[in-house]
N, C-alpha and C positions, 0 to 999 in steps of 0.2 A: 315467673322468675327468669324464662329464658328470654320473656323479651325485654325486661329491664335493662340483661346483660347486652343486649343488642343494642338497645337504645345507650347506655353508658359507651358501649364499646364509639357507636357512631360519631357520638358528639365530642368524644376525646378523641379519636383516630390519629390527630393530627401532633400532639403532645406523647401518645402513646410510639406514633414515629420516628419522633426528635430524638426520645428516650433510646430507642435501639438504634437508630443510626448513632449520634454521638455517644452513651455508655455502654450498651451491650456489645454492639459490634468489636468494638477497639479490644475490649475485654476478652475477649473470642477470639478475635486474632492473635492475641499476645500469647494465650495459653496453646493455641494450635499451632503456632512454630513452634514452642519449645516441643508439643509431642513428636511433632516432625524430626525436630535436631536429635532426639535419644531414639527415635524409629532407626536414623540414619545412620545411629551410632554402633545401634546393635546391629542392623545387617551388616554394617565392612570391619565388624571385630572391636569391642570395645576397650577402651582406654582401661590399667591395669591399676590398682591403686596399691600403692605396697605399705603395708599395715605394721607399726611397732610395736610391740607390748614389753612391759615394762616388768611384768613379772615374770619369771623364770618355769617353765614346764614342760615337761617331758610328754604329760597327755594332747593329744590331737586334738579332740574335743576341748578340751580348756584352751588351748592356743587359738583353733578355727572360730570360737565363739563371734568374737567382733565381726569378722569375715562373714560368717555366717549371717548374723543377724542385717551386715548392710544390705546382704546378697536380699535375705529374705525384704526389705523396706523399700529399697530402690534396685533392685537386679543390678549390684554395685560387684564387680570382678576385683578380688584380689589375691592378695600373699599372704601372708604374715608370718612374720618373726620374732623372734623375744631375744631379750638380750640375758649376759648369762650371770648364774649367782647373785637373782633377788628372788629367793622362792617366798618373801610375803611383799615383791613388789614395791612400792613407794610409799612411804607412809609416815616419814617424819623428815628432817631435815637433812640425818646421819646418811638416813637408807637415801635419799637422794645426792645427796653429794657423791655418792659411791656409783650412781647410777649414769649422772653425767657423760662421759668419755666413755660408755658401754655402747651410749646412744650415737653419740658423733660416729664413732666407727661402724657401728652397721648401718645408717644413715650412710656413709659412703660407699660401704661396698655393696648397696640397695641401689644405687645411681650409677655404680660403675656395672652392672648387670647391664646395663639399658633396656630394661623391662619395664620400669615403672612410668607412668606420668606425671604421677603427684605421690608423694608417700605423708602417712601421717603417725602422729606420734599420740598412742590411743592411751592417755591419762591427762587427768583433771589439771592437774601443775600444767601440765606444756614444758615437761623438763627438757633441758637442753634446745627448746627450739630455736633461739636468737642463734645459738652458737650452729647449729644445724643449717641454717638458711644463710651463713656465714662463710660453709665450707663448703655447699651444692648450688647447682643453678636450676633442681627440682622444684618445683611449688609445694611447703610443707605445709600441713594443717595439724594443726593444735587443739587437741580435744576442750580444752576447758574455753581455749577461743572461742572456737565453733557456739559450744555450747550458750555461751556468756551476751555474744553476737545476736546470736538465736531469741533469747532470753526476752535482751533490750527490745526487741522490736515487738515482743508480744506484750509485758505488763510493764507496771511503775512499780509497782513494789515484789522486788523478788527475792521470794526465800530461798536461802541455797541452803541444802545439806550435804556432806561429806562424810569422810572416815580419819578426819584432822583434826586439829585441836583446831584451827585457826582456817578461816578462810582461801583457799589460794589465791596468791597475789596477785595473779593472773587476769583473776576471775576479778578479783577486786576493783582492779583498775580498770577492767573494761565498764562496770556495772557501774559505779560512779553513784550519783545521787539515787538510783533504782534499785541499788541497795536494800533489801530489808532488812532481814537477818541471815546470820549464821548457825547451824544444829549441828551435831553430832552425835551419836549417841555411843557411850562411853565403850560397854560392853562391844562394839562393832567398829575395831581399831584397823584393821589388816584386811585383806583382798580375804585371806581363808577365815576371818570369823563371818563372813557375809553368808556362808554357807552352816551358820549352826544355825539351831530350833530358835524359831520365835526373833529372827532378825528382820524379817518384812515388818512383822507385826510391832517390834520397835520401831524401827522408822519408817511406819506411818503416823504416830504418835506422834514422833515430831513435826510432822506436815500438818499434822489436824493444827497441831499448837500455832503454827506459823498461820495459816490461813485463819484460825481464831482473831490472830492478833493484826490481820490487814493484809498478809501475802496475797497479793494477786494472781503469779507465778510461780511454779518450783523450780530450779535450776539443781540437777542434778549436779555433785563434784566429786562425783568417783565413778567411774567406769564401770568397775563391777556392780555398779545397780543395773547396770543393760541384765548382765549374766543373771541375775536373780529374779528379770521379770518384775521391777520394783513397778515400774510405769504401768504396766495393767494390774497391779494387786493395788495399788493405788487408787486407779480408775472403777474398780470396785465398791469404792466406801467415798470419795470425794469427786466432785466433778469441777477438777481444776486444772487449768494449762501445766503441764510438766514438762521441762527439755530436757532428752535424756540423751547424753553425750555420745554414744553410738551412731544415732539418729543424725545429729547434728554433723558430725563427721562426713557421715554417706551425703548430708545435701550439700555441705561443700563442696564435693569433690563432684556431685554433679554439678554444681555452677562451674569448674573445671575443668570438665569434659565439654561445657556450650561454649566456653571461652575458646577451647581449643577447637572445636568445631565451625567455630565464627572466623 
């Protein structure tokens, strides 16, 4: 056997060189600067990302969530804030129009700290983002963007589920023909029903259904799936691409940080 692999090895040498100077090398390269550029980043003090949240809370632990979990993903440094009087958050049209002008203002006085680098706006909508990037000269990122972004570049047909009656528009418009469908599941309207019995266990149901019917992709549209651990109870029972809006956040903001490091 070993001298087969010798004799194969010898007689290709020459193809098997071509292959790593021109595809592996470049490849190698590409990925060892960026390690370099977030090596670099971390030793002189990293860029801070200041985080919004859109539901209203008094606990530490429910506010640091997203924070946390970027921290845990990509060693991602932040803040975060909520804005005040939506204690179930965004979730139909009413509760967003009220939420609007909650967001502008501390989206301001999040920039006039001069702390941040980039701030972003941690729900599926992207409320207020246009008007947000209207009023600051910070780089905002938009959860359901990121996410949506993210999405495109993995499948052709992506299932999105939410906590909406309706897709967000957001999302819509970026996904475009890679559209599959839309789910939600009824029982699981608001940020706080995501935490009663047997809500993973509904939607996953609806993922089965979507991947049944041709989803290539899940595209998360609610945030609080990060907070429930939807993406590993998932990963459990189905072995399918999911982007989960957290996640998608944190790589933003590190393409961000190489921009500003470049």
């Amino acid at each position: 056997m070993g001298k087969l692999i010798s004799v194969w090895l010898y007689t290709n040498y020459n193809k098997i060189f071509i292959f790593i100077r021109k595809e592996l090398l470049p490849f190698l390269f590409f990925y060892a600067e960026r390690v370099i550029i977030l090596l670099q980043l971390e030793s002189e003090g990293m860029l801070v990302l200041g985080i919004i949240r859109v539901l209203t809370t008094s606990d530490e632990n429910v506010l640091e969530e997203h924070g946390k979990q970027m921290n845990e993903y990509l060693n991602i440094n932040s803040d975060t804030f909520c804005i005040p009087d939506q204690c179930n958050g965004i979730y139909d049209v009413e509760s967003e129009r009220k939420a609007l002008p909650k967001i502008v203002k501390l989206v301001k006085e999040m920039e006039e700290s001069n702390k941040y680098s980039a701030l972003t706006i941690s729900c599926a909508a992207d409320p207020a983002l246009n008007q947000c990037r209207d009023n600051v000269t910070l780089p905002i990122i938009g959860a359901g963007s990121a996410g949506a972004y993210a999405a495109s570049m993995i499948g052709n047909q992506i299932g999105v589920i939410g906590i909406t009656e309706e897709v967000p528009e957001n999302i819509g418009n970026i996904l475009k023909t890679k559209f599959h469908s839309y789910r939600h599941e009824p029982s699981v309207r608001k940020t706080v029903d995501l935490f009663s019995e047997y809500s993973q266990a509904k939607l996953l149901n609806i993922v089965k259904s979507q991947v049944e019917k041709g989803a290539d992709t899940i595209l998360f549209a609610c945030t609080g799936f990060s907070t429930i651990k939807l993406k590993k109870y998932i990963f459990n029972y189905l072995n399918v691409p999911v982007i989960d809006l957290v996640e998608a956040q944190a790589i933003t903001f590190r393409l961000i940080e190489m921009g500003e490091k470049e």
